[in-house]
N, C-alpha and C positions, 0 to 999 in steps of 0.2 A: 504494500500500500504506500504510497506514495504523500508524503509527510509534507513534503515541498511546497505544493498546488495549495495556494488558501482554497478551502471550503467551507462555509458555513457551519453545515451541517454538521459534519466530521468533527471541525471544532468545538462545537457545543456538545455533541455526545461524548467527547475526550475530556472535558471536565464534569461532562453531568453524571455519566454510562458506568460504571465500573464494569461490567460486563463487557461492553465494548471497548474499554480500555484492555479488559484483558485477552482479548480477539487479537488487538491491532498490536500489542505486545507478542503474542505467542506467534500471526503471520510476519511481524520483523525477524523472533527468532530463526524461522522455518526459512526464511529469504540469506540471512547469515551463513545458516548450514548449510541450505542451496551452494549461497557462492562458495565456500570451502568444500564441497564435493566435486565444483565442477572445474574447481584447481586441481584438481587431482587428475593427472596424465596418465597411469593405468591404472582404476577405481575396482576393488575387486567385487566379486560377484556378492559381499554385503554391504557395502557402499554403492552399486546401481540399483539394491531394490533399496535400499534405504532413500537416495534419491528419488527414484518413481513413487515410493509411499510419502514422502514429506511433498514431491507438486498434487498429489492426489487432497493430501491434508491441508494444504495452503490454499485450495482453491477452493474445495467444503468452505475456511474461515472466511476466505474474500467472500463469497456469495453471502454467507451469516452479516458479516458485516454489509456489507449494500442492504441486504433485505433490512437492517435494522436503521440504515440511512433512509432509506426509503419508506421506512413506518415511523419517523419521525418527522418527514418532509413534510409525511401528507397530512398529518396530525398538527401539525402548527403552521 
């Protein structure tokens, strides 16, 4: 998730949300160990399922988080 971009929304739920706070924490982590996996020049066979299972799990949280930007949008 991308930290940078002002958003409203995002911003509001990131001091209001602890839930979403701890979404947008646990997809940084999964983004971190992303990039440290894919430094890895030959990754053995439990570092590319490890990889494949944490973009499966990072993408689960991105959607959780949107869905929860978006039930806030509509609501206020």
């Amino acid at each position: 998730m991308d930290l940078s971009t002002p958003d409203p929304v995002r911003d509001e739920l990131l001091k209001s949300n602890a839930t979403f706070r701890d979404l947008v924490h646990q997809h940084q982590n999964y983004e971190k160990r992303l990039n440290e996996l894919a430094a890895i020049t030959f990754p053995s066979d439990d570092e590319q399922f490890e990889e494949s299972t944490l973009k499966k799990k990072k993408l689960m949280i991105k959607d959780e988080i949107h869905a929860i930007m978006n039930e806030y949008a509509t609501s206020h």
